[in-house]
C-alpha positions in Angstrom: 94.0 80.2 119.6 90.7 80.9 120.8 88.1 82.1 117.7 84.9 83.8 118.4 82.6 82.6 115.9 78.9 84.6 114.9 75.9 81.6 114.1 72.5 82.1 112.4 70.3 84.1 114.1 67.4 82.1 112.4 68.4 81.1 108.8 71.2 78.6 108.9 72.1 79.8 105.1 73.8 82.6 107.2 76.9 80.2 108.2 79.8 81.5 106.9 82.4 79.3 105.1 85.3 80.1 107.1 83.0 79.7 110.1 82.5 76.6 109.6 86.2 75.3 108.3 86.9 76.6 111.7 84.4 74.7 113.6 85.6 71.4 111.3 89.0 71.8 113.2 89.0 72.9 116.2 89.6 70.6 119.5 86.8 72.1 121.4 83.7 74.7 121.4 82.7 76.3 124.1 79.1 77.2 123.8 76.1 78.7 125.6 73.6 76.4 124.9 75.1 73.2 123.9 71.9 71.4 123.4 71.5 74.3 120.8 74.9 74.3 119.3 74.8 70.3 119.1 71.9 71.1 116.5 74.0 73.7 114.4 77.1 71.0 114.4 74.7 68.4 113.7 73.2 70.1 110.5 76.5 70.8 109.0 77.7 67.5 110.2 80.4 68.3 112.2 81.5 66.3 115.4 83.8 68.3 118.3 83.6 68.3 121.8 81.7 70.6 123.7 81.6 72.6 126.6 79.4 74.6 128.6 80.1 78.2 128.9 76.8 80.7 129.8 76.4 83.6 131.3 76.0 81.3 135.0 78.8 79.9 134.6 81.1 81.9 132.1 84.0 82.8 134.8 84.5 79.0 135.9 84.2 78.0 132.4 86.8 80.4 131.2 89.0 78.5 133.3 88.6 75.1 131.6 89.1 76.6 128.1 92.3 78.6 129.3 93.6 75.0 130.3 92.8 73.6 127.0 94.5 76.9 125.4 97.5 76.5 127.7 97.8 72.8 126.4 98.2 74.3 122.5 94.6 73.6 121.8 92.4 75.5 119.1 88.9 76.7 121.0 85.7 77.8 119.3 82.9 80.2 121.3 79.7 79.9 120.1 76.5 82.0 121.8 73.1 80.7 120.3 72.5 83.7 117.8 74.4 86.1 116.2 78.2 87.7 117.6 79.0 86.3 121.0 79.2 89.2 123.7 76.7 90.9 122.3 73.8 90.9 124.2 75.0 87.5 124.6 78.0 85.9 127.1 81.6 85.8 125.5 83.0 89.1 127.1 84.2 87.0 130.3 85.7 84.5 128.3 87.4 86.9 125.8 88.8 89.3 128.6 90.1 86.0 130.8 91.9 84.6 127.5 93.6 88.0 127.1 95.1 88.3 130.4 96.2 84.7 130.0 98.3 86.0 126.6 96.5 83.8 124.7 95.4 85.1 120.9 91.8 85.8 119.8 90.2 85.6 116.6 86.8 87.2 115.6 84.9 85.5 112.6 82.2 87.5 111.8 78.7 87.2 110.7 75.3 87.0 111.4 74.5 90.1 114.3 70.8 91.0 114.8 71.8 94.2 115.7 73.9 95.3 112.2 71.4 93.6 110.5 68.4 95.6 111.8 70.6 99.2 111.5 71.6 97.9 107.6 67.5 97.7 106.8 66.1 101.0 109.1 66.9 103.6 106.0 68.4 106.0 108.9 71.5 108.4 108.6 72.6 108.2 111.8 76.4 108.5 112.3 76.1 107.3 116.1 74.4 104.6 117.1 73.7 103.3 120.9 73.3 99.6 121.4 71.3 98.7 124.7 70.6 95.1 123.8 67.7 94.0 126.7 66.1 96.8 129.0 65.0 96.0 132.1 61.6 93.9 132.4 60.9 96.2 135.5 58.2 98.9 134.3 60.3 101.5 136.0 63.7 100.7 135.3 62.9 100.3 131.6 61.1 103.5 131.6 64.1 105.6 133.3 66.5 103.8 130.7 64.3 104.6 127.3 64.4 108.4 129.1 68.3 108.6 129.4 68.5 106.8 125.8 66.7 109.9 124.7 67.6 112.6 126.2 71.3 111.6 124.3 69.8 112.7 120.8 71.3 109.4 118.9 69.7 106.5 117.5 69.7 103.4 119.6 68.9 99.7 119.2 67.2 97.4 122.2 65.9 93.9 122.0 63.0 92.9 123.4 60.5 89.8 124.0 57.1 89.3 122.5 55.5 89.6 125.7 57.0 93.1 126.6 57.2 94.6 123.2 54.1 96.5 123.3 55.0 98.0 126.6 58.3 99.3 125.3 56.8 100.6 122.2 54.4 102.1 124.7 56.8 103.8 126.9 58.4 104.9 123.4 55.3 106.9 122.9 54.6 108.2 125.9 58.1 109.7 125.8 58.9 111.0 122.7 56.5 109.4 119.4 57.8 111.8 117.1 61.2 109.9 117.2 61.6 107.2 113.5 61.6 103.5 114.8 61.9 100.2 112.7 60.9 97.1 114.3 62.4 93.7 113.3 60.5 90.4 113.9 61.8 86.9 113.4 64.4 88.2 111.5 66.2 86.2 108.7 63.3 83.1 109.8 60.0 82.0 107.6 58.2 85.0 109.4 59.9 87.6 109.0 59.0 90.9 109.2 59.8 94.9 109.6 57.5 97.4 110.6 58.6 101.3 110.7 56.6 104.3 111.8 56.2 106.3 114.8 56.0 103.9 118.0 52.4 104.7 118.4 51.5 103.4 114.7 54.0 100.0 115.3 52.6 99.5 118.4 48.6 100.1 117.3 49.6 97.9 114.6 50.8 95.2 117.0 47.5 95.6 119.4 45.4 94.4 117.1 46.9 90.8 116.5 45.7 87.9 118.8 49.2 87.1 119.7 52.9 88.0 119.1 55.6 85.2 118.4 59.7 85.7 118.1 61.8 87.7 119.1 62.6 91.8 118.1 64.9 94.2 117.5 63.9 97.9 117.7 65.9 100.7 116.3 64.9 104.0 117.1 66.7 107.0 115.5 68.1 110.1 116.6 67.1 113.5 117.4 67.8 115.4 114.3 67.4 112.8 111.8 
């Protein structure tokens, strides 16, 4: 049995019970970070072997946790934040396990994405996730177009150093389009900002620096 388990994106109060009853009992967890995961085990003392499984390795990996599936073990998968494959590795792993007819479990919780879509007080029935655009100017640009031009809300993530250019390129493009920008979300710091991109972005411009990571949900056409 191989579970995919959602962590914290920032508050570890977000662990889910069954989560962690899982995690108590399993014979491994694979991980992408497992310097980061060792601190989440650690907090909730909890003491399992670990393995390494990121996006530069996920394929090889898979491998050594189909073995260990193949043996009758129970595996855990555990990105750093939120649901595992998205925006984050997991879909290699999950895909290989399949095709190796082994069974896998989702236990779900903390997903920056839901959470951001649950607080942005839009309607929309159809929602695009893009996770991370391209840090190219160009590429991001052609992608924010064709996100768009589609009429429905969408959600991308972006880094504090490139946020203002994205809410930029938001403007330039279309500023009469909703948008609700999470910070830090679910950390000390958190914080939501909503508006046209122009007024979150001149909002942003006039702080000394940005820290943490965000989630921007921009709505659809005919909201």
């Amino acid at each position: 049995m191989l579970y995919i388990v959602a962590t914290p994106i920032g508050n570890l109060g977000d662990m889910t019970i069954r989560s962690l009853e899982t995690l108590k009992t399993v014979d491994l967890v694979a991980c992408e970070d497992t310097r980061h995961t060792l601190k989440l085990l650690t907090h909730f003392e909890i003491r399992v072997r670990l393995l390494s499984c990121r996006s530069g390795n996920e394929t090889s990996a898979s491998h050594k946790v189909i073995a260990a599936l193949d043996e009758g073990k129970t595996v855990a998968y555990c990105s750093d934040a939120g649901t595992p494959a998205i925006s984050d590795p997991g879909a290699v792993l999950v895909r290989n396990a399949l095709l190796a007819g082994h069974t896998v479990i989702p236990l779900p919780g903390a997903s920056a994405f839901a959470s951001l879509v649950s607080i942005a007080g839009s309607t929309d029935k159809s929602i695009i996730f893009e996770g991370f655009l391209s840090h190219k100017n160009g590429r991001r640009q052609s992608r924010l177009k064709e996100l768009l031009e589609t009429g429905f809300a969408f959600v991308v993530y972006e880094s504090p150093f490139r946020i203002c250019k994205l809410l930029a390129d938001l403007a330039d493009l279309e500023n009469e389009r909703y948008a609700c920008v999470g910070r830090e979300m679910t950390k000390v710091h958190e914080e939501y900002l909503r508006g046209s991109a122009a007024q979150i972005l001149s909002i942003l411009l006039e702080r000394k620096e940005l820290h943490g990571e965000f989630s921007v949900f921009v709505s659809g056409r005919n909201t």
